[in-house]
C-alpha positions in Angstrom: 6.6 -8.5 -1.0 7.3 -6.9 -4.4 4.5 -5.4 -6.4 4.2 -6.9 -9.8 3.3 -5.0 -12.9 2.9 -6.5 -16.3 4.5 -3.8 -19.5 2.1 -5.2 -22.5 4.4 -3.1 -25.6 5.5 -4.4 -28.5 8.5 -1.9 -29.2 11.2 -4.3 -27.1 13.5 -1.1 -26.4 10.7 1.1 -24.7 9.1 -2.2 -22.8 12.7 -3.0 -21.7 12.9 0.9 -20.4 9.7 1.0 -18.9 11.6 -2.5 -16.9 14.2 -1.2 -16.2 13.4 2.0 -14.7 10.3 -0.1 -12.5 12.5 -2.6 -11.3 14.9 0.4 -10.1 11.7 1.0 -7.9 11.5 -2.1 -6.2 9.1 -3.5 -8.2 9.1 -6.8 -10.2 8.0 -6.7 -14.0 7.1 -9.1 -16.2 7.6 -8.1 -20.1 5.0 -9.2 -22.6 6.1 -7.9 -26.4 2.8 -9.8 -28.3 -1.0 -10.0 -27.7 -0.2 -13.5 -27.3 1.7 -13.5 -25.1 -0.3 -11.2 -22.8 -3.1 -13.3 -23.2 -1.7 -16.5 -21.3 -0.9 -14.4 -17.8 -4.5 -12.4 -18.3 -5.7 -14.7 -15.4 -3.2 -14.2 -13.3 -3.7 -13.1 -9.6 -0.2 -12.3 -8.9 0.3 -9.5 -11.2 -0.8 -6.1 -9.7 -1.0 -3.7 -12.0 -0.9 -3.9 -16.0 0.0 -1.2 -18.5 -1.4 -1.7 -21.9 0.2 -0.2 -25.3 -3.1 -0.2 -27.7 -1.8 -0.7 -30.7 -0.7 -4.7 -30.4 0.5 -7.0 -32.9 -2.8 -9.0 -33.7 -5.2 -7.7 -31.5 -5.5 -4.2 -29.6 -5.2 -3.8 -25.7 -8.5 -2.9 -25.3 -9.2 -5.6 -26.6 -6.4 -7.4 -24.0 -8.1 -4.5 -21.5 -11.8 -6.3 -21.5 -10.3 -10.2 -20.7 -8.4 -8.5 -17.9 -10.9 -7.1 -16.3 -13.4 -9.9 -17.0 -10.8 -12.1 -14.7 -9.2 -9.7 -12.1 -12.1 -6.4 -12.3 -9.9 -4.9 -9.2 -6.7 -5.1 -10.8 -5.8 -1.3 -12.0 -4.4 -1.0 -16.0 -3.0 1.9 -17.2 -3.4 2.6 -21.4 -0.2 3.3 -23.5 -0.2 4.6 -26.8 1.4 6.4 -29.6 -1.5 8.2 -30.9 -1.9 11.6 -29.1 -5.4 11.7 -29.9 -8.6 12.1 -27.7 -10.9 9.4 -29.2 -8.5 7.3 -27.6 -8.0 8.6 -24.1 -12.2 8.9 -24.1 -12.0 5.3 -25.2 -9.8 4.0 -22.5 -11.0 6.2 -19.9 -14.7 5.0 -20.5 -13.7 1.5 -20.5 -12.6 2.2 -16.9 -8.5 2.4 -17.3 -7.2 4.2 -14.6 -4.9 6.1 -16.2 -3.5 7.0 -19.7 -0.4 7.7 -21.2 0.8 9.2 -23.8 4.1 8.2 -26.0 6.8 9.6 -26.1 6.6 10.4 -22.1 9.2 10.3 -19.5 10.0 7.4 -17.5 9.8 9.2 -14.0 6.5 10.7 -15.2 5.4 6.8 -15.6 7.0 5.7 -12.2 5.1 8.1 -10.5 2.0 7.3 -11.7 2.6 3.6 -11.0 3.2 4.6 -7.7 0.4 6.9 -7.1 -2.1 4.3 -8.1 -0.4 1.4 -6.2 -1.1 3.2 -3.1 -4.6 4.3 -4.4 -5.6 0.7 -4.6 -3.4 -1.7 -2.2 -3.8 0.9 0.9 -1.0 -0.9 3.4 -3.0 -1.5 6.9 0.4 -2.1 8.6 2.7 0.2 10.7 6.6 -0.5 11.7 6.9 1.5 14.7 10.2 0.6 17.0 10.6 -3.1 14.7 6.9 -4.0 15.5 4.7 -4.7 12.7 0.9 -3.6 13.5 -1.6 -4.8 11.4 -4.8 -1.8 12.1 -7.2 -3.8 10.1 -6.9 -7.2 12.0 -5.8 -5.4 15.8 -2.9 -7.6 15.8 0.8 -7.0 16.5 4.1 -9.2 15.5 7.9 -8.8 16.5 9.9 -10.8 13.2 6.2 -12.5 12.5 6.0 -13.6 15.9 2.3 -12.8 16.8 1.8 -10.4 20.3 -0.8 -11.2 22.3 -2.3 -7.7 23.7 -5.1 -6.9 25.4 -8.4 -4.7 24.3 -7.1 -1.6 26.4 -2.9 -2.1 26.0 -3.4 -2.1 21.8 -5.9 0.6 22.2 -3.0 2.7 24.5 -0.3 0.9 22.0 -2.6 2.5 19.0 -3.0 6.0 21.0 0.8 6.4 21.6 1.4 5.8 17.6 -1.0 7.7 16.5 0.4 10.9 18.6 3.9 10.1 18.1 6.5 12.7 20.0 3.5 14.2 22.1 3.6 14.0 25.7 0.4 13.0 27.8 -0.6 13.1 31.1 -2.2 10.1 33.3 -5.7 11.9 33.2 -5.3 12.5 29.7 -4.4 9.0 28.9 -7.3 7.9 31.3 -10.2 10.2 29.8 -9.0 9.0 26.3 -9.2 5.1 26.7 -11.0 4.2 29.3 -13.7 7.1 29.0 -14.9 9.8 30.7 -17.0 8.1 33.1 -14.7 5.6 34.6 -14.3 5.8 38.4 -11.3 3.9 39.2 -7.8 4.6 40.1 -5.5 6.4 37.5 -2.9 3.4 38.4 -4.6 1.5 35.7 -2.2 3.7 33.2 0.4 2.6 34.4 -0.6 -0.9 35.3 -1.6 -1.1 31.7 1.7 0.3 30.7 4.0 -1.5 32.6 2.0 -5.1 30.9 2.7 -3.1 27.9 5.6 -2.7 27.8 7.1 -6.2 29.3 5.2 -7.8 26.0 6.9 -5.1 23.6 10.0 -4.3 25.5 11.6 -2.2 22.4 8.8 0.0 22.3 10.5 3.6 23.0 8.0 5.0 25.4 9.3 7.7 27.8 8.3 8.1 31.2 8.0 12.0 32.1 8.4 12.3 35.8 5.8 13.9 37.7 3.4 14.4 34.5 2.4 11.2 32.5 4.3 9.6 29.2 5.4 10.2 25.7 6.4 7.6 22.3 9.2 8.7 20.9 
């Protein structure tokens, strides 16, 4: 799903620039050239990040800044203004923006920031690994949003494999990593464990090393 950031500038030609060049980016931007304006979306969950020209038509956007934050406090606004001047940076940046910008600036400046503090605050829990979707933070894995029902030990040894992508491992190593030092079973459960494994995630490029263990990739 598209990231949505809201351009709050009243110069139409620069907030059409700052949408084009986002949208080029993937992301989806919705234009707001009046305080107004502004203020009937504040509210709005949807919209992920804001970026705020100061100097607005009836009201400023710190002003615009405080209502934000008053509805959506972990919603990330960046400051834009004209005036190259510190009292404003040390304004915005003690209000709690999390950035500031300073006009004129160029676009791919701005799209990098807007990146960098997309991925600072909507950290993406999920993995694509051989068209499997892993979710780390729920445990859960989904082929085209078809939910896979693994076991404790084959998404911990699904996990291990990702996480050590290219690298080969042995049986013992394998063993000692996931089912612990201590355990005094057979090594077969490796490849019992593997074998389920991959039946339920048949796409999954794991490679069998002959006479030495296994490797992803």
């Amino acid at each position: 799903m598209k990231k949505i950031i809201a351009v709050v500038d009243d110069e139409k030609d620069l907030n059409e620039l700052m949408k084009r060049y986002l949208e080029k980016e993937g992301y989806e931007v919705r234009s707001f050239y009046t305080y107004s304006q502004a203020l009937k979306s504040v509210d709005e969950q949807s919209i992920d990040l804001w970026l705020l020209d100061i100097m607005l038509d009836e009201k400023s956007g710190f002003d615009l800044f405080e209502l934000i934050k008053e509805k959506n406090s972990n919603k990330p606004v960046v400051f834009i203004s004209a005036r190259d001047q510190q009292f404003d940076r040390i304004i915005g940046l003690e209000k709690g923006s999390d950035d500031y910008i300073t006009k004129p600036f160029n676009m791919k400046e701005v799209v990098l920031r807007v990146n960098n503090i997309l991925k600072r605050f909507y950290k993406d829990d999920k993995l694509i690994v051989d068209g499997y979707t892993i979710d780390e933070s729920q445990r859960k894995v989904f082929e085209d949003q078809q939910k896979i029902e693994l076991t404790n030990k084959e998404y911990e040894m699904l996990m291990f494999f990702v996480k050590h992508k290219s690298t080969a491992f042995s049986r013992d190593d394998i063993l000692n990593v996931i089912w612990g030092d201590d355990y005094f079973g057979s090594d077969r459960v490796v490849d019992d464990t593997l074998r389920r494994l991959r039946k339920k995630m048949p796409n999954l490029s794991i490679t069998t090393i002959y006479g030495f263990g296994y490797r992803l990739g």
